[in-house]
KOLVO-79602 format. One record per atom (N, C-alpha, C, O): residue in three letters; x negated, z, y. Coordinates in steps of 0.05 Angstrom, whole numbers, padded with zeros to 5 digits, always signed. Layout:
% KOLVO-79602
ALAXZY...
END
This chain:
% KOLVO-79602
UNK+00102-00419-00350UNK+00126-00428-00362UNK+00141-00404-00373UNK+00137-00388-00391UNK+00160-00406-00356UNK+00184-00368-00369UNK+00191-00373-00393UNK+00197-00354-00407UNK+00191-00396-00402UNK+00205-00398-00440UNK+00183-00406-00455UNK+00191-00419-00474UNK+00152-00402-00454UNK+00133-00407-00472UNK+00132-00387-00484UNK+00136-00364-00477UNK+00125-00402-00516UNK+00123-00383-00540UNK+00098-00368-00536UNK+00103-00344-00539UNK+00084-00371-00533UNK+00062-00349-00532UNK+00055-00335-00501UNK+00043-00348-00484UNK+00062-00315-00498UNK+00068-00297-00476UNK+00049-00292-00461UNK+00051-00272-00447UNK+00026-00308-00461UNK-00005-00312-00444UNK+00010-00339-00422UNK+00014-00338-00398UNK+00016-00359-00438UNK+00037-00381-00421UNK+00056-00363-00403UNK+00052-00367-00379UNK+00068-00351-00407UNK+00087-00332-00388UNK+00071-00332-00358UNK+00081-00338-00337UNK+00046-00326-00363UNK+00039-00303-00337UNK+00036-00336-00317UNK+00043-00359-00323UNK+00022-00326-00294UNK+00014-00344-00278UNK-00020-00346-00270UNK-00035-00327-00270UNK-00027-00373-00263UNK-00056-00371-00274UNK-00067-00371-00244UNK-00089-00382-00240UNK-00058-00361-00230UNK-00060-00353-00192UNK-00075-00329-00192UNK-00061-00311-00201UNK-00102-00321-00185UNK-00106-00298-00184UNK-00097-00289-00164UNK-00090-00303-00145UNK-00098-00261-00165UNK-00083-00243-00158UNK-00097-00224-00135UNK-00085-00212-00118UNK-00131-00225-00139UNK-00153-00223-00129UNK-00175-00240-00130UNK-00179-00260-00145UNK-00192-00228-00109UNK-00212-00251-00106UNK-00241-00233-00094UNK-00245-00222-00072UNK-00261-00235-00119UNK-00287-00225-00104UNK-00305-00238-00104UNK-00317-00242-00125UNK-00315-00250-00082UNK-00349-00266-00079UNK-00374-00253-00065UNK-00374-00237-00046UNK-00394-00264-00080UNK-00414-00253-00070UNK-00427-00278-00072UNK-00428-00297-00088UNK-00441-00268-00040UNK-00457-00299-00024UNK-00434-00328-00016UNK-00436-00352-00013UNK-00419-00312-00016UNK-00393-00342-00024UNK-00410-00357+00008UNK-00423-00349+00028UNK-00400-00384-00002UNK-00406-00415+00013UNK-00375-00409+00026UNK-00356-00406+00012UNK-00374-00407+00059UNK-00351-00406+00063UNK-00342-00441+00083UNK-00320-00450+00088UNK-00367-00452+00090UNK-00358-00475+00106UNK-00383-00493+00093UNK-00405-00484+00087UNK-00375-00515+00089UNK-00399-00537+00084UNK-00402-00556+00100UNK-00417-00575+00096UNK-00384-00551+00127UNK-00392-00566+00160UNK-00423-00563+00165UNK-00438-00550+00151UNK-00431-00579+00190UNK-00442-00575+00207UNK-00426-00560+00221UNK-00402-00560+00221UNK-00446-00544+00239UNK-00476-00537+00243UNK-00478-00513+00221UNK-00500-00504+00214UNK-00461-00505+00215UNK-00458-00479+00202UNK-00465-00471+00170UNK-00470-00451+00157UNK-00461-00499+00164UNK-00463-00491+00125UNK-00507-00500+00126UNK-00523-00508+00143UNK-00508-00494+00100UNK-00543-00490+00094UNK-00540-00522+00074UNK-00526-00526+00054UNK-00554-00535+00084UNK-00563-00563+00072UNK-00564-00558+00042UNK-00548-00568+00026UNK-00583-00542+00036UNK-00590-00540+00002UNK-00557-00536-00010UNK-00546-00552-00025UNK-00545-00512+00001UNK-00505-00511-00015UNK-00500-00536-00013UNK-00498-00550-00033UNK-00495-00549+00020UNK-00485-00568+00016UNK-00488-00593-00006UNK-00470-00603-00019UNK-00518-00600-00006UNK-00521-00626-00026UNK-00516-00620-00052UNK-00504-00635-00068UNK-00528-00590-00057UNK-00511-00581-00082UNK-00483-00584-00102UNK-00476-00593-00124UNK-00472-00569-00077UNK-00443-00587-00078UNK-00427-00607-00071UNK-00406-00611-00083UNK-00435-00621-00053UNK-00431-00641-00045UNK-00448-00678-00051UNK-00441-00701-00046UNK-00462-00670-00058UNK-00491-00689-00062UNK-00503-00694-00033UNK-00494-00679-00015UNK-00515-00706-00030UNK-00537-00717-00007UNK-00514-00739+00016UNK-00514-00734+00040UNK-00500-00760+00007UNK-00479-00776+00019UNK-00448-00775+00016UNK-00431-00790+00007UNK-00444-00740+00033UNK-00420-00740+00032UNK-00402-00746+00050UNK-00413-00759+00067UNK-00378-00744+00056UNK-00364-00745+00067UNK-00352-00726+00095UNK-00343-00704+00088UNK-00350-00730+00120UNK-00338-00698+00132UNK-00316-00691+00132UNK-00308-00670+00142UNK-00295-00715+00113UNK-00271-00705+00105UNK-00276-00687+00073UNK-00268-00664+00069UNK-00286-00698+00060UNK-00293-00684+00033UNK-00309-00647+00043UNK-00303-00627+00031UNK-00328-00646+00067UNK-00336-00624+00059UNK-00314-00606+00082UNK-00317-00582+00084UNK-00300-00618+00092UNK-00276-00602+00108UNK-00261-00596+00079UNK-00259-00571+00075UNK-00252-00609+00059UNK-00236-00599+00043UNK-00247-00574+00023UNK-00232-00561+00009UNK-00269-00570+00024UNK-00282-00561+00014UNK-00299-00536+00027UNK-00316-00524+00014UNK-00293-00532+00049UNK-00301-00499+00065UNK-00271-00486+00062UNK-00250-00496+00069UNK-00274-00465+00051UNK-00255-00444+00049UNK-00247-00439+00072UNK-00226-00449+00077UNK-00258-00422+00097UNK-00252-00417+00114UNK-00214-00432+00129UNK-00194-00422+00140UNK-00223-00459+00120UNK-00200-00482+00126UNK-00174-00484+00107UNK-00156-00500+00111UNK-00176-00465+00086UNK-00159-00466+00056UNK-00139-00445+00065UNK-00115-00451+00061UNK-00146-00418+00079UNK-00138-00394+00074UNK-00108-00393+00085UNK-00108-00405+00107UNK-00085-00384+00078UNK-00058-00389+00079UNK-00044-00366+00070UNK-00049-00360+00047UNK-00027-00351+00084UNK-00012-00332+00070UNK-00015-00328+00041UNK-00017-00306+00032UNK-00015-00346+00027UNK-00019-00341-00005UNK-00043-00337-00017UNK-00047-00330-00040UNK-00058-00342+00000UNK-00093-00339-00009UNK-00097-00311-00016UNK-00089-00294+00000UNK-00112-00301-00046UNK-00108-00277-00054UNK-00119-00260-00034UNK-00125-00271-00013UNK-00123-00230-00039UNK-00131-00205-00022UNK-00164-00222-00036UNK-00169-00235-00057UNK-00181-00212-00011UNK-00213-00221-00021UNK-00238-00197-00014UNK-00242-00190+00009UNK-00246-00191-00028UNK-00279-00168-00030UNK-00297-00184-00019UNK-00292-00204-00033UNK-00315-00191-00002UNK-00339-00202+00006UNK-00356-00181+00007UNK-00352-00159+00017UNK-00383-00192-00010UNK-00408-00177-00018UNK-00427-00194-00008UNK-00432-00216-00017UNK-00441-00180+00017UNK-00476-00199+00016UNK-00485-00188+00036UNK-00473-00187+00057UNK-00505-00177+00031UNK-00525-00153+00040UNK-00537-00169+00075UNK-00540-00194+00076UNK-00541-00154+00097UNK-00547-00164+00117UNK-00568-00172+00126UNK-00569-00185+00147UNK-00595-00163+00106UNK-00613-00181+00117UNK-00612-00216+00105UNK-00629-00234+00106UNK-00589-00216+00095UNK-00587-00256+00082UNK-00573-00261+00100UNK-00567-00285+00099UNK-00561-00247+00121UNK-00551-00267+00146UNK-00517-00249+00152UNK-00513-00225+00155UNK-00496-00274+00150UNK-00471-00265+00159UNK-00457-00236+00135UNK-00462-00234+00111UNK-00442-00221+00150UNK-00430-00206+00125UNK-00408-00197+00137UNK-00409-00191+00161UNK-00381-00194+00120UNK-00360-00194+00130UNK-00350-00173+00116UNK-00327-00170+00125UNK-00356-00154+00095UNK-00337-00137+00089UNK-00349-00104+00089UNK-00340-00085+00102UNK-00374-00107+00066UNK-00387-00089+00064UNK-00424-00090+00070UNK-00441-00105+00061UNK-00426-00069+00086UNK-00456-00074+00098UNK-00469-00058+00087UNK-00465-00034+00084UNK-00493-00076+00077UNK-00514-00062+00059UNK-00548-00063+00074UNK-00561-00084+00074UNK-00559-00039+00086UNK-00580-00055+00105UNK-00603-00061+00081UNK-00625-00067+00091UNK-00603-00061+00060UNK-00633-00071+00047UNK-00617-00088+00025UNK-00594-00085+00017UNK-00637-00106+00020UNK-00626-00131-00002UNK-00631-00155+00013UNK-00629-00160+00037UNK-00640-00173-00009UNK-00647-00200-00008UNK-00621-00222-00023UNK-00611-00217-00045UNK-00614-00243-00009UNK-00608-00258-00025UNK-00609-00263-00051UNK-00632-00266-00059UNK-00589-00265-00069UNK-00602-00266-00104UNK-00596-00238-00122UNK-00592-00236-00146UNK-00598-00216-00099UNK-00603-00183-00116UNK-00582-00188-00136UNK-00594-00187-00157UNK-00558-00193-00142UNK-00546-00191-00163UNK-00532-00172-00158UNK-00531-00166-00134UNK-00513-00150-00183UNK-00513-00133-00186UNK-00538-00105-00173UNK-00532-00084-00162UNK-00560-00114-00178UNK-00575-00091-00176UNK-00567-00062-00187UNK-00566-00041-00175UNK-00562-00066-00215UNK-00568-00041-00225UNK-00585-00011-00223UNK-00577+00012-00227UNK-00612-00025-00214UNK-00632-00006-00204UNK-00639+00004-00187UNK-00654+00023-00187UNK-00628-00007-00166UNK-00627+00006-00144UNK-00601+00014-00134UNK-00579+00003-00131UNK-00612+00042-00129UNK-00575+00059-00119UNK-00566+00055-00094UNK-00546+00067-00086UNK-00576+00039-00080UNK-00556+00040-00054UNK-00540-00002-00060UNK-00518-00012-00055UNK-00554-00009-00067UNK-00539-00046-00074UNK-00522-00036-00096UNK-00498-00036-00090UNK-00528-00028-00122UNK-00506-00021-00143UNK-00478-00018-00143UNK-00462-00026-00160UNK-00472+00001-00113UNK-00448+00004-00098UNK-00426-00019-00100UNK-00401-00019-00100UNK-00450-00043-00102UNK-00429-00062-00099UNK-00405-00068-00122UNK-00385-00081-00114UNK-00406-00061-00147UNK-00387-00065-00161UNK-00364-00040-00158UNK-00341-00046-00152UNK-00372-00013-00163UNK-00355+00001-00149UNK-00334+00007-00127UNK-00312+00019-00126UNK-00354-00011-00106UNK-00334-00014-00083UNK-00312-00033-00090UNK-00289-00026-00086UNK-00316-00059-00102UNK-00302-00079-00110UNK-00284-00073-00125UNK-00266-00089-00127UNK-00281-00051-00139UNK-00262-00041-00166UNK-00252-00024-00149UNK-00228-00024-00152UNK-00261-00005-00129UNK-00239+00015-00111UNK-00228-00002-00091UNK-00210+00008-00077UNK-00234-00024-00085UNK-00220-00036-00077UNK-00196-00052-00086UNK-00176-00057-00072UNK-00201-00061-00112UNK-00182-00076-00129UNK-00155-00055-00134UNK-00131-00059-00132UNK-00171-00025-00142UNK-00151-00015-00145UNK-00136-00001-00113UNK-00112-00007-00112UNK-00142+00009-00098UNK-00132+00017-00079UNK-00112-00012-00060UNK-00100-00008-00039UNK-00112-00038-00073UNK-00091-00055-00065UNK-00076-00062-00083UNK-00062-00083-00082UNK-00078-00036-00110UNK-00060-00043-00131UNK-00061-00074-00151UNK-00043-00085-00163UNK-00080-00079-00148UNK-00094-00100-00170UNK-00113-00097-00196UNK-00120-00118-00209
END
């Protein structure tokens, strides 16, 4: 809102970036993992509900700039390849070659001016 009194109301609540790690990108068959799906979906869903619900199907000129993080032995990886790591590592503080990953994500944020 351009005329709200408190100048947090001003901004817009769209981010601007976007970083996931392990992101759920489809909750179709054949392709999404049963356990995400029921997760998020429950056990009796719908294949119009989990079409609305795979990103892959969302993405539109306006969809922010996006970081994808997830190391290659857990399967697909689309941005940055990491050959050791398990599903779950986190951050990984302790080990120096996964740690990368927040780094990269912040030289990336900044090198697209975000």
């Amino acid at each position: 809102m351009p005329r709200a009194a408190d100048p947090i109301d001003r901004e817009s609540s769209r981010p601007n970036a976007n970083v996931r790690a392990y992101p759920v990108i489809t909750l179709q068959p054949p392709f999404a993992k049963t356990g995400s799906r029921n997760s998020l979906l429950g056990e009796n869903y719908g294949e119009l509900k989990a079409a609305s619900m795979s990103t892959h199907l969302l993405v539109t000129p306006s969809t922010p700039a996006t970081f994808l993080f997830h190391p290659i032995e857990d399967g697909p990886v689309e941005a940055h390849f990491f050959d050791k790591g398990r599903h779950g590592v986190g951050l990984s503080p302790d080990d120096a070659h996964l740690s990368q990953c927040m780094p990269l994500a912040l030289s990336w944020l900044r090198t697209i001016g975000r």
